[in-house]
C-alpha positions as CSV (number, residue, x, y, z in Angstrom):
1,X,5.6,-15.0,-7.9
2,X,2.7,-17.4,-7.7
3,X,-0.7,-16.0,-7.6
4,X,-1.3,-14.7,-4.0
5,X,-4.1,-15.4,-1.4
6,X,-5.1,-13.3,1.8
7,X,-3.7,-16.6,3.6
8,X,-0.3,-15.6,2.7
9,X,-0.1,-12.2,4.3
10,X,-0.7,-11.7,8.2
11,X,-2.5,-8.5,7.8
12,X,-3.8,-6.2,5.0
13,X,-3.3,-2.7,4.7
14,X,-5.0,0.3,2.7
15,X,-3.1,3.5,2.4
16,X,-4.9,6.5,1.3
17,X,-1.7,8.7,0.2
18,X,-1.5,12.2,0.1
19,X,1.4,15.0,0.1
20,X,2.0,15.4,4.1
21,X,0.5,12.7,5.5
22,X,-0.2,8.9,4.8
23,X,-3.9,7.1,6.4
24,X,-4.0,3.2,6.9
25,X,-6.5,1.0,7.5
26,X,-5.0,-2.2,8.8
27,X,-7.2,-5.7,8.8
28,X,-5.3,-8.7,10.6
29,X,-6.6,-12.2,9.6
30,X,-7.9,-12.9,13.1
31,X,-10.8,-10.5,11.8
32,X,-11.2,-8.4,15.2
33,X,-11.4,-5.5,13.1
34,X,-10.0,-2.4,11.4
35,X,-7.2,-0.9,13.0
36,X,-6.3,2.8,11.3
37,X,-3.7,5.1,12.0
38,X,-2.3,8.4,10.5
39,X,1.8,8.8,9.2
40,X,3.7,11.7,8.1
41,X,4.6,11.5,4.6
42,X,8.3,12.0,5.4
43,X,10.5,9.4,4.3
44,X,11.6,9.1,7.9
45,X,8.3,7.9,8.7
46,X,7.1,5.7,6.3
47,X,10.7,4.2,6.9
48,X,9.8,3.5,10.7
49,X,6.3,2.4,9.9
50,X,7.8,-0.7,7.3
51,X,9.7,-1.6,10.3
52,X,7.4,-1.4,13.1
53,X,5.0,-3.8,10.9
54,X,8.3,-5.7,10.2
55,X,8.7,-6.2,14.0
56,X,4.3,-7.2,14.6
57,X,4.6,-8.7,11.5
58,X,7.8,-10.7,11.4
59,X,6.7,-14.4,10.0
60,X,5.0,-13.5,6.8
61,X,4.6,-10.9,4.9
62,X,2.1,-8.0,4.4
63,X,-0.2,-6.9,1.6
64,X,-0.2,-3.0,1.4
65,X,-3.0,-2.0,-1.4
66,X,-2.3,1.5,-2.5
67,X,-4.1,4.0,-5.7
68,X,-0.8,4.4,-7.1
69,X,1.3,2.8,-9.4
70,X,4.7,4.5,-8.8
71,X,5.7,7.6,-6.8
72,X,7.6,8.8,-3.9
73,X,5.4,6.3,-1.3
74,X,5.5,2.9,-3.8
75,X,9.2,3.4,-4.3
76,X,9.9,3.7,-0.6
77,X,7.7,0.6,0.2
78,X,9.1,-1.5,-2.3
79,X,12.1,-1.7,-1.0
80,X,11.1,-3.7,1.8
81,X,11.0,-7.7,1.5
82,X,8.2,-8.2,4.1
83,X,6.0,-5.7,2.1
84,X,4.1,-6.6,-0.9
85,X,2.7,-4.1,-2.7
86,X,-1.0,-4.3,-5.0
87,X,-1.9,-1.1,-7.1
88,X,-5.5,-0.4,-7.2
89,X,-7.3,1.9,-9.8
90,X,-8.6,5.0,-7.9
91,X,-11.6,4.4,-10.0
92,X,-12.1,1.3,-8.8
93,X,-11.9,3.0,-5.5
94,X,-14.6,5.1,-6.1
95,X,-16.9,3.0,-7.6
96,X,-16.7,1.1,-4.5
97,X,-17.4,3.9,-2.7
98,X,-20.4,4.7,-4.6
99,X,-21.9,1.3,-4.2
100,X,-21.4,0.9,-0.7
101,X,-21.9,4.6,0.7
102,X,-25.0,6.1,0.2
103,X,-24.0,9.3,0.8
104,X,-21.1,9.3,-1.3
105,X,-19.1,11.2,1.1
106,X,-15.2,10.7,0.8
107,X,-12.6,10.8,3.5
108,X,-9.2,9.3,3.9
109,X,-9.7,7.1,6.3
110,X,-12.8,5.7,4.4
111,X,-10.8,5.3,1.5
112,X,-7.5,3.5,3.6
113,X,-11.1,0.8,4.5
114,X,-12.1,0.4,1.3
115,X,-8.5,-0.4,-0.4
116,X,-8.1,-2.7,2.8
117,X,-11.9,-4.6,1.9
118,X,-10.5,-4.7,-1.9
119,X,-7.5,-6.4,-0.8
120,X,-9.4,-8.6,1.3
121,X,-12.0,-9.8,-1.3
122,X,-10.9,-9.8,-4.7
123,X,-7.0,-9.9,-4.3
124,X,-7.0,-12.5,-6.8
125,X,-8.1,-10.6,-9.2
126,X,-5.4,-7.5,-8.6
127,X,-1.7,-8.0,-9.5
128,X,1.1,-7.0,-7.8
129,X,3.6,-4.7,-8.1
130,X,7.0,-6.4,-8.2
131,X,9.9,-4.2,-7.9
132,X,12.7,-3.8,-9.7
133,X,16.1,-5.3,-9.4
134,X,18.8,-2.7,-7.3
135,X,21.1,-2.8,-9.8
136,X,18.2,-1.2,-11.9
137,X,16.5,1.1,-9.3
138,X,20.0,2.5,-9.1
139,X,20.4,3.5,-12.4
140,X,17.0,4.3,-12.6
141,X,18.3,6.9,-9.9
142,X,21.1,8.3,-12.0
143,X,19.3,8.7,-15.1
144,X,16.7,10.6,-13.3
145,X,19.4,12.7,-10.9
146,X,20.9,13.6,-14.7
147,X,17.4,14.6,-16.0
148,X,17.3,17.4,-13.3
149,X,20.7,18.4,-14.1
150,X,19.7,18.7,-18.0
């Protein structure tokens, strides 16, 4: 894929991931500000979140920033063609934090703001996680469903 620009996307999303629940900071190019929102980290609902942005979102696709490389929330998003998906280092997270923050103080919604800002002002300079083929995730699948039965 060719190097991406916010003008691709229609809106730019930070997720701040954790075990039972999901926070994201949403930034639509019309700049009219942050929209944030909480999700279960159920499959079921990460699944209905792609598609309601899939419905808002249906002529181009999305930038979702994220401080993970791979896990249960990157392989469930990646599936998804409208999604495009840009790791970010949770140092760099928190570096940005500490520059911009004088308090320091940490919370998850903060955290969904700052990935969304990152996406939104140095994108060119993260890449993006492109997924694998399904023939490959699929065997990917079985040689990890084997590894739990070894």
């Amino acid at each position: 894929m060719k190097e991406s620009k916010v003008s691709d996307f229609s809106t730019l999303i930070g997720i701040d991931w954790a075990d039972n629940k999901h926070d994201i900071c949403e930034r639509t190019l019309d700049h009219k500000g942050y929209q944030y929102s909480v999700i279960s980290s159920s499959p079921k609902s990460t699944h209905a979140w792609a598609l309601d942005l899939k419905k808002r979102h249906p002529n181009n696709p999305v930038a979702v920033a994220c401080e993970l490389q791979n896990g249960p929330l990157i392989y469930a998003l990646a599936k998804y063609e409208h999604i495009v998906l840009f790791p970010i280092n949770p140092s760099t997270v928190s570096k940005y934090r500490d520059a911009f923050t004088h308090s320091g103080a940490k919370d998850d919604p903060s955290d969904a703001r700052i990935q969304a800002e990152i996406l939104e002002n140095h994108m060119d300079k993260l890449r993006l996680i492109t997924p694998d083929k399904a023939d490959i995730r699929a065997m990917a699948q079985h040689v990890e469903n084997r590894r739990k039965l070894v």
